[in-house]
C-alpha positions as a Markdown table, in Angstrom:
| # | Residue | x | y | z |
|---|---|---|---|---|
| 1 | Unk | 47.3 | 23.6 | -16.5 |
| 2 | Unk | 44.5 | 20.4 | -16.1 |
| 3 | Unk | 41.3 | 21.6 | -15.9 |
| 4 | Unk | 40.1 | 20.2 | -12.8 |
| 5 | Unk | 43.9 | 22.0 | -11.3 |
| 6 | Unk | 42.4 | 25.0 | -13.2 |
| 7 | Unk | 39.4 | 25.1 | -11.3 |
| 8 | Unk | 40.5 | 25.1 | -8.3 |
| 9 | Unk | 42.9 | 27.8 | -8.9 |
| 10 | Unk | 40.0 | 29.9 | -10.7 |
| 11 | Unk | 37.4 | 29.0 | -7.1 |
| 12 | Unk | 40.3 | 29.8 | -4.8 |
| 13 | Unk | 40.9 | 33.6 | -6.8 |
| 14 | Unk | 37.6 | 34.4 | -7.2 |
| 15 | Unk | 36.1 | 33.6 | -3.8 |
| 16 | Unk | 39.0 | 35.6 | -2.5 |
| 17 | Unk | 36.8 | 38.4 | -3.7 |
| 18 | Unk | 33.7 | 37.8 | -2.0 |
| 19 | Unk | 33.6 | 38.6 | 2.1 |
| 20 | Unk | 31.9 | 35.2 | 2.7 |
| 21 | Unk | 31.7 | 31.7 | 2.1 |
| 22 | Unk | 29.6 | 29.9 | -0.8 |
| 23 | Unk | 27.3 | 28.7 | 2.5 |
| 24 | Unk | 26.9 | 31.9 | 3.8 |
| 25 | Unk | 25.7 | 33.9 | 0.5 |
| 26 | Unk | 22.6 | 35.4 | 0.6 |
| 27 | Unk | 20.2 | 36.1 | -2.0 |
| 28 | Unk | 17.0 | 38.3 | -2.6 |
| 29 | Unk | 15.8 | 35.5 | -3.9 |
| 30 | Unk | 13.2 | 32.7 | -2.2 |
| 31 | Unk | 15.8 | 30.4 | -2.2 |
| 32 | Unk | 19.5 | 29.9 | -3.2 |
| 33 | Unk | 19.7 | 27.9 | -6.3 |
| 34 | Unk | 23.2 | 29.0 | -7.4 |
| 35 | Unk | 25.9 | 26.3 | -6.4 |
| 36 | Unk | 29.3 | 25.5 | -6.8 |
| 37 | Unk | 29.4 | 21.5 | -8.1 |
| 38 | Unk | 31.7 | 19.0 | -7.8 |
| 39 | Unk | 34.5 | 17.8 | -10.5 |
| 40 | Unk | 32.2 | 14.5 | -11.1 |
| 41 | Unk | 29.0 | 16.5 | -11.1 |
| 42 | Unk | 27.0 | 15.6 | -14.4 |
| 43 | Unk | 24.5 | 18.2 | -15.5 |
| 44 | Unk | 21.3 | 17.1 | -16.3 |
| 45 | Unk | 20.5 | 19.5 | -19.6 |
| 46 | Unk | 23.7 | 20.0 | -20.9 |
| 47 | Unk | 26.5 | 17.5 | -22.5 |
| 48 | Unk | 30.3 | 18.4 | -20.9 |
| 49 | Unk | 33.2 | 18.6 | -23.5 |
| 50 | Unk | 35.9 | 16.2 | -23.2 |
| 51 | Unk | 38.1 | 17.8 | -20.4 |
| 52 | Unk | 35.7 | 20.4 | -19.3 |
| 53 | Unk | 34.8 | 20.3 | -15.7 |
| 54 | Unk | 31.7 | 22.3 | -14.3 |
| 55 | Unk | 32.1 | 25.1 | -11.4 |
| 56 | Unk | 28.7 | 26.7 | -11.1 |
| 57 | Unk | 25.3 | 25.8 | -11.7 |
| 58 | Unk | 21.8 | 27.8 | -11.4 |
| 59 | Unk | 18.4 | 26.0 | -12.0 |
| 60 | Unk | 15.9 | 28.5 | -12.2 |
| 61 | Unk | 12.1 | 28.2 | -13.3 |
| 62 | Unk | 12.5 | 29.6 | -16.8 |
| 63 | Unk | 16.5 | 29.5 | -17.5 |
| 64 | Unk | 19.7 | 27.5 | -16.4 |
| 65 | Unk | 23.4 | 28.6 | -16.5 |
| 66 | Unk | 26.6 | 26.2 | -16.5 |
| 67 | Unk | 29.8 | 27.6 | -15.7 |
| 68 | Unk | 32.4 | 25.6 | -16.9 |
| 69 | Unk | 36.4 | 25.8 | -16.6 |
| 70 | Unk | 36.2 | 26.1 | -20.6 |
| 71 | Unk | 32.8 | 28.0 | -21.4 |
| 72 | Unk | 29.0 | 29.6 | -19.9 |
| 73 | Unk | 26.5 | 27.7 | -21.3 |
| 74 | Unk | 22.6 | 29.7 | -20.3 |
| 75 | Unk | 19.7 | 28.2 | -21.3 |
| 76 | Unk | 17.0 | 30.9 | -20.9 |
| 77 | Unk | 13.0 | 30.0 | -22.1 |
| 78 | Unk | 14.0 | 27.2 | -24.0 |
| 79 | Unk | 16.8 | 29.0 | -25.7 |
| 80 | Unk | 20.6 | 27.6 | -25.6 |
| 81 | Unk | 23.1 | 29.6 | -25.9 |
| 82 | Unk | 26.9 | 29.9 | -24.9 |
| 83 | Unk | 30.1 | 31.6 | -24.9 |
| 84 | Unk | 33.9 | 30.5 | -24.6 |
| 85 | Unk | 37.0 | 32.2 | -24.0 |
| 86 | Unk | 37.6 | 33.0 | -27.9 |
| 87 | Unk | 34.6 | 34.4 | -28.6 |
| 88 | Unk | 34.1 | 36.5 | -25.4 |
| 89 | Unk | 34.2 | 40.0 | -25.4 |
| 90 | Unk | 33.2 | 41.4 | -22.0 |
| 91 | Unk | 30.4 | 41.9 | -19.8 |
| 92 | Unk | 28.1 | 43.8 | -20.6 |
| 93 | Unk | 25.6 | 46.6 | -18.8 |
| 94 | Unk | 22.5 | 46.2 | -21.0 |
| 95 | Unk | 20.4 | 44.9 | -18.3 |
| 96 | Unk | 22.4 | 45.9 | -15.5 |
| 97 | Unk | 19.2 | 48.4 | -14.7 |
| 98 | Unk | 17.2 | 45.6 | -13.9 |
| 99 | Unk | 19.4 | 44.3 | -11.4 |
| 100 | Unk | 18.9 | 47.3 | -9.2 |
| 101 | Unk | 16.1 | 47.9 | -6.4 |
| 102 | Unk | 12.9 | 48.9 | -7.9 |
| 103 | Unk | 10.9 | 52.0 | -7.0 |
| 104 | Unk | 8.7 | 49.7 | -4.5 |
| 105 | Unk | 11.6 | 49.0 | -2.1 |
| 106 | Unk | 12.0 | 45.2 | -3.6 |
| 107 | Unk | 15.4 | 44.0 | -4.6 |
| 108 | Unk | 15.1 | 41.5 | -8.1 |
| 109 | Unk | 15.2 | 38.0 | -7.2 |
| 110 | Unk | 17.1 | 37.0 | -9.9 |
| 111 | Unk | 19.8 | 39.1 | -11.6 |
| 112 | Unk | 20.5 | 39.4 | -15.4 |
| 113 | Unk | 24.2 | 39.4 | -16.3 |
| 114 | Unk | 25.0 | 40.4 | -20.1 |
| 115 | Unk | 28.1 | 39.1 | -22.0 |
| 116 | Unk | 29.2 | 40.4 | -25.1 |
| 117 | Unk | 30.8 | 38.1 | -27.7 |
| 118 | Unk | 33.4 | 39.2 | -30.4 |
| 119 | Unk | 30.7 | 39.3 | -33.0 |
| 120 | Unk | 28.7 | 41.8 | -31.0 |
| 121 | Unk | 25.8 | 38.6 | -30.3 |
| 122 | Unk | 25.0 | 38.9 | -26.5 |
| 123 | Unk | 24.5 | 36.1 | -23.7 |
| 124 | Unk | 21.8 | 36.7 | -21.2 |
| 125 | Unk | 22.2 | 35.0 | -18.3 |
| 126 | Unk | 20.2 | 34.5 | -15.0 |
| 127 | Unk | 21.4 | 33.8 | -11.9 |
| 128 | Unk | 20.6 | 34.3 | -7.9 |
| 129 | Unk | 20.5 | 37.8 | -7.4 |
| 130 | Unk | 22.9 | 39.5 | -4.9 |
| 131 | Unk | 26.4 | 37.3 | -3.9 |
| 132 | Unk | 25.7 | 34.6 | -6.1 |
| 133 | Unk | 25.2 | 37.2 | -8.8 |
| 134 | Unk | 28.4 | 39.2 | -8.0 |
| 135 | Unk | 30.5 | 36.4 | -7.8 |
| 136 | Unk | 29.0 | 34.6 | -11.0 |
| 137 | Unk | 30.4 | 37.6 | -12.9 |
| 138 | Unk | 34.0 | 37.8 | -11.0 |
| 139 | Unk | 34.1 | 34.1 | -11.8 |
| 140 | Unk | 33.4 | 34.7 | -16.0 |
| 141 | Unk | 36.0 | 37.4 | -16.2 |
| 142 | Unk | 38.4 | 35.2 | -14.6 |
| 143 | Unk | 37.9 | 32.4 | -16.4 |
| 144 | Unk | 37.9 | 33.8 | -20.0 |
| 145 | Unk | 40.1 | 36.4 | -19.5 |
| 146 | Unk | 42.6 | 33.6 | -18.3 |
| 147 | Unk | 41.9 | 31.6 | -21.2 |
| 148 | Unk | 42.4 | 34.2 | -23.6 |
| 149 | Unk | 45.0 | 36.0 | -22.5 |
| 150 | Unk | 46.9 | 34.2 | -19.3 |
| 151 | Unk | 46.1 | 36.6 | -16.3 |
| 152 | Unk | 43.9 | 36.5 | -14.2 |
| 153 | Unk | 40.9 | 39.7 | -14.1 |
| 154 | Unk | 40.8 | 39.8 | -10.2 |
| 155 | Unk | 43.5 | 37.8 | -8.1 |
| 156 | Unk | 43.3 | 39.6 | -4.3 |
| 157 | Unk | 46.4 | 39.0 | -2.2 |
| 158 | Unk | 44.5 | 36.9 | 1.1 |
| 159 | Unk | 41.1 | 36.1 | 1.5 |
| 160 | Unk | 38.5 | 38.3 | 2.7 |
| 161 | Unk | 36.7 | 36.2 | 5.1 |
């Protein structure tokens, strides 16, 4: 399958599992600065592979994350780091406990999400919290887990919304 075909298979499944639209997400956060991007989007701090054709992005004051149809790149103080399909592992719940509301009543702005990589390594990565968090990590498993193994990790039936 091309990879811009791919993507829009892999947007069309994994929105199917979220009750609402990209413009409708909410966030704890002050502002939304997850986004899906266009196939002709060109990321400012990262290089895209021949072929590879970006899905999500997340600007955030200390970190950045690239979800592309053939890896996650995150970019967290100043530290690069990413993962592709052959070297992905699963997610993670490492940091899961600070995704949670704290003892104050405040939800986390931002959410961590924690991949683990075939070698046991680990990719942080930090993203809106709430929707854009939840569908970040829906989105991942689909992609690598198609990659890797053909099939899809969520496909719902009809959307939701």
């Amino acid at each position: 399958m091309e990879e811009k075909e791919f993507k829009k298979e892999v947007l069309e499944i994994t929105l199917r599992c979220v009750d609402r639209k990209p413009e409708d997400w909410l966030t704890f956060n002050n502002k939304m600065n997850a986004k899906l991007v266009e196939d002709n989007y060109t990321p400012a701090k990262v290089l895209l592979l021949k072929n590879e054709v970006p899905i999500l992005e997340c600007e955030l004051n200390d970190s950045y994350l690239l979800v592309t149809s053939n890896r996650v790149i995150s970019i967290i103080n100043e530290k690069y780091d990413e993962v592709y399909p052959n070297n992905f592992c699963e997610l993670c719940n490492d940091y899961e406990k600070f995704n949670y509301k704290k003892e104050e009543g405040d939800h986390p702005k931002t959410n961590i999400i924690c991949v683990e990589k075939t070698d046991t390594s680990k990719l942080l990565i930090k993203i809106d919290s709430y929707y854009p968090a939840f569908f970040t990590k829906i989105l991942i498993y689909n992609i690598m887990i198609y990659k890797k193994e053909g099939r899809w990790f969520l496909n719902p039936s009809k959307k939701n919304y």
